[in-house]
C-alpha positions in Angstrom: -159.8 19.4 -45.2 -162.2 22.2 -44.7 -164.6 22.2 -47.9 -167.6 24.9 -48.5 -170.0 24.6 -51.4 -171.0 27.5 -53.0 -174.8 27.7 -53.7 -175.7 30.6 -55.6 -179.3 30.7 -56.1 -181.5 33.4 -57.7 -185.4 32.8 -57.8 -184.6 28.8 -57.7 -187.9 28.4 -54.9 -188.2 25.0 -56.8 -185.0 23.6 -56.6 -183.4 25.3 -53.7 -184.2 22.8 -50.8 -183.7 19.8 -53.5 -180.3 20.7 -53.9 -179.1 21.2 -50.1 -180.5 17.8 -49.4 -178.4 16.2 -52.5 -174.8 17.8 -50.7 -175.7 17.1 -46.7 -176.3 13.2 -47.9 -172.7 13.1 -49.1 -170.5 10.5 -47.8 -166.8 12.1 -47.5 -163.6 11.9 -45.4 -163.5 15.8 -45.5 -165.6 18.6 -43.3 -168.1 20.3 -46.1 -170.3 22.9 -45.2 -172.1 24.7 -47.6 -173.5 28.4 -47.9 -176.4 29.4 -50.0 -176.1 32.9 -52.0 -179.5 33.8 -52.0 -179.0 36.4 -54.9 -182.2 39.2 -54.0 -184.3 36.5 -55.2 -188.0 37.8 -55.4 -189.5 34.3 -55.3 -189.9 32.3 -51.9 -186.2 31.2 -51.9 -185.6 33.4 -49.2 -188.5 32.1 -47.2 -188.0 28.8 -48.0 -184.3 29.1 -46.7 -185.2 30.8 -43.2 -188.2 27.6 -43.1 -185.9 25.0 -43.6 -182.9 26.6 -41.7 -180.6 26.2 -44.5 -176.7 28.2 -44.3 -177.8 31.2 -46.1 -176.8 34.8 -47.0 -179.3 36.8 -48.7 -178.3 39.8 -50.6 -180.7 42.8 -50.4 -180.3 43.2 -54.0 -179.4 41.2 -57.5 -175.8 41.2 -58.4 -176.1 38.5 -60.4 -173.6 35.9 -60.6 -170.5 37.3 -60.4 -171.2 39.0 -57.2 -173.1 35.9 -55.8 -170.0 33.6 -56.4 -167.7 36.1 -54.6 -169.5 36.7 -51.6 -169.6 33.0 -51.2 -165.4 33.2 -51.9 -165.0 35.7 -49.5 -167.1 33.5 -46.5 -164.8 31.0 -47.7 -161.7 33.3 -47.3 -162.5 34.8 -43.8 -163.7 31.5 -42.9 -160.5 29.8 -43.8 -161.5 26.7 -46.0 -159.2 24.9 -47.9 -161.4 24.1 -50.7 -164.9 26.0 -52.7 -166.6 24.2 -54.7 -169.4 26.2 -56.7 -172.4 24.1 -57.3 -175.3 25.7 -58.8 -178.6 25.8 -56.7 -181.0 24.9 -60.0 -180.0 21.4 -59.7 -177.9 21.0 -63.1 -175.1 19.4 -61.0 -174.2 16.3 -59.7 -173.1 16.1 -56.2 -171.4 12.7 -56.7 -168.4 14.4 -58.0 -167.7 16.4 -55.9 -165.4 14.4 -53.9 -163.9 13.8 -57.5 -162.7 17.8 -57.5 -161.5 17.2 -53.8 -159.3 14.7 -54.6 -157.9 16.5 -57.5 -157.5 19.7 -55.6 -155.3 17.4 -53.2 -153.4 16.4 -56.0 -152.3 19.5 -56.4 -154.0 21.6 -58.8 -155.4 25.1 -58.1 -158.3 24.9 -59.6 -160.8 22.5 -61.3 -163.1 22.7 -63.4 -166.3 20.3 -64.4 -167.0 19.7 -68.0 -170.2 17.8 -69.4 -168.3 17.5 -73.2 -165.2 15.2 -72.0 -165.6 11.3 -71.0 -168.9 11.4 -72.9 -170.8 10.7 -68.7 -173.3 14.0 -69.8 -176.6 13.1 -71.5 -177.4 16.7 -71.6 -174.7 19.0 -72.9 -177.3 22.1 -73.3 -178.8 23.8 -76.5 -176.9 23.9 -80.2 -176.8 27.5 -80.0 -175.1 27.3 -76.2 -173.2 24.6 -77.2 -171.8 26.4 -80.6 -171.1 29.7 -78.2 -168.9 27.5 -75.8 -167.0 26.1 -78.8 -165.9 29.7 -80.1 -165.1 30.7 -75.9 -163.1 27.7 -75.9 -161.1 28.6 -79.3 -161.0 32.0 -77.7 -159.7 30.6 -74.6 -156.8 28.5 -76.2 -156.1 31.3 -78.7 -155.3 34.1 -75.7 -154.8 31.7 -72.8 -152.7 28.9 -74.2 -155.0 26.4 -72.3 -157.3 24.0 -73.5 -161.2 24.1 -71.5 -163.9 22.3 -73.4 -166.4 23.7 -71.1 -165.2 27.2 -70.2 -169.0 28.4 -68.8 -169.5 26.0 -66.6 -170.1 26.8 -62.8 -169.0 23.3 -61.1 -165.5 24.3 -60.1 -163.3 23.7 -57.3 -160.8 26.4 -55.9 -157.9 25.8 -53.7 -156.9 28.4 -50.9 -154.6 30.4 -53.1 -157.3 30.5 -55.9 -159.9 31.7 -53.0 -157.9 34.4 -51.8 -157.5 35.8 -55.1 -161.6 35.3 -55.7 -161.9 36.6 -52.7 -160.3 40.0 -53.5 -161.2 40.5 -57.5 -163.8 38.2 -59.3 -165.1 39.2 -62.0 -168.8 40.5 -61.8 -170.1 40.3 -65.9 -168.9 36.8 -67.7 -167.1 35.1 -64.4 -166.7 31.3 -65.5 -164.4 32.4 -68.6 -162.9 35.6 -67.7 -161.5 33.7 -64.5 -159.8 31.2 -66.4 -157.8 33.6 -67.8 -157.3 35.7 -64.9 -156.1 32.3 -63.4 -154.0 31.5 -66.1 -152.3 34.9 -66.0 -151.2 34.0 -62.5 -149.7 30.5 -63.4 -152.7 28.9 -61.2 -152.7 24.6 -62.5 -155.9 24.4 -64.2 -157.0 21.0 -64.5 -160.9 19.9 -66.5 -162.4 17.0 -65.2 -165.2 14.8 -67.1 -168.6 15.5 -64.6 -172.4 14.6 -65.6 -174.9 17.5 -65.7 -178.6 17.3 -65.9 -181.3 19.5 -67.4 -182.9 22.6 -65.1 -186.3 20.8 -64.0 -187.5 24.3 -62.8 -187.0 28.1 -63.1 -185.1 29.5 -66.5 -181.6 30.4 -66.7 -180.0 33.7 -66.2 -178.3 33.8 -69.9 -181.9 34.5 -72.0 -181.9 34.3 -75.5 -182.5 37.8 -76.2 -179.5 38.6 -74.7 -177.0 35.7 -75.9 -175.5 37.4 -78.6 -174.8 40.7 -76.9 -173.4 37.9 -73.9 -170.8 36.3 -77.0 -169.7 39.4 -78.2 -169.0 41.2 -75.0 -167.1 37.6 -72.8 -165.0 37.4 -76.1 -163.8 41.0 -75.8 -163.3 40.4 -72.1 -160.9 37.3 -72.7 -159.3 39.4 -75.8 -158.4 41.7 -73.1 -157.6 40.0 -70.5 -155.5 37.2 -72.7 -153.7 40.0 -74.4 -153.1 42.7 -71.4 -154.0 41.0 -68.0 -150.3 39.5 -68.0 -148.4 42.5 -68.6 -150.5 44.2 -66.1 -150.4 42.2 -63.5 -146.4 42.9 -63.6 
């Protein structure tokens, strides 16, 4: 099978090169490529990336994540891969599972998702407050999707061809990682959660900032109110 990681990076100057090496050293029976979404970054990732002549797109602007993640979905569409996996470019995930989400995408599922808070393999499972936010997305989640995610904001996930067509065309641009769930569920995708290992960001901060975390809970759980509630009945 065709495979393309999905690399989208934003100011990650530190980590950017670290991580490329980590996927092109993978041993697998499939073709993966991978494309870096160089997000308007205003460090030297885009410098770095022309140096090193890694696969990258560089936007001329920030559209943050949502946007990143979907330019990389439609490469992958008009492209024609069988299977995107999004791996984040800060160096939080570990490649050695990604043939893991392959073979479950083979298996048959639509989409997969990788959780650090099942199978107890994650040493770092992120800050109280972050992890006490994912708890109430996940009740959320269950509540208005009928589907159980321990780790609904995480961003190592593998897509099948259906699943990248529909990314591809409409991908949410604000609170992606939950709101697609639901979108996915509302289109009878199999969602499957996988136990993965993450590690702690060595360099760079995070694009969720304190200041701006409760503002982030408040508005992702009206989107998955929403979208639980009326995406359904309007996608009839």
């Amino acid at each position: 099978m065709k495979v393309l990681i999905i690399i989208p990076a934003y100011n990650e100057e530190l980590n950017i090169l670290k991580t490329v090496e980590k996927i092109v050293n993978i041993k697998s029976n499939d073709a993966i490529d991978y494309i870096i979404i160089n997000d308007g970054s205003t460090d030297k990732t885009q410098e770095i990336c022309q140096k090193e002549k890694l696969n990258a797109i560089t936007l001329i602007s920030n559209l943050g994540i949502g946007g990143a993640v979907q330019t990389g979905y439609k490469y992958a569409y008009y492209n024609d891969y069988d299977i995107a996996i999004q791996f984040d470019g800060d160096g939080q995930h570990d490649e050695k599972y990604i043939n893991t989400l392959i073979e479950e995408i083979k298996r048959g599922n639509d989409f997969v998702i990788g959780s650090r808070f099942i199978g107890n393999l994650s040493e770092f499972k992120s800050s109280t407050a972050r992890k006490v936010g994912i708890k109430l997305l996940s009740i959320l989640i269950k509540v208005f999707g009928k589907i159980k995610i321990t780790d609904p904001t995480s961003g190592f996930r593998a897509a099948n061809k259906k699943v990248i067509k529909l990314f591809a065309e409409n991908y949410p641009t604000e609170y992606p990682e939950p709101e697609t769930i639901i979108y996915l569920k509302n289109k009878e995708m199999k969602i499957k959660e996988i136990p993965v290992e993450m590690h702690e960001r060595q360099h760079g901060k995070s694009s969720i900032k304190p200041l701006n975390s409760a503002y982030y809970m408040f508005s992702v759980s009206i989107a998955i109110f929403i979208n639980g509630l009326f995406g359904k009945r309007g996608e009839k």
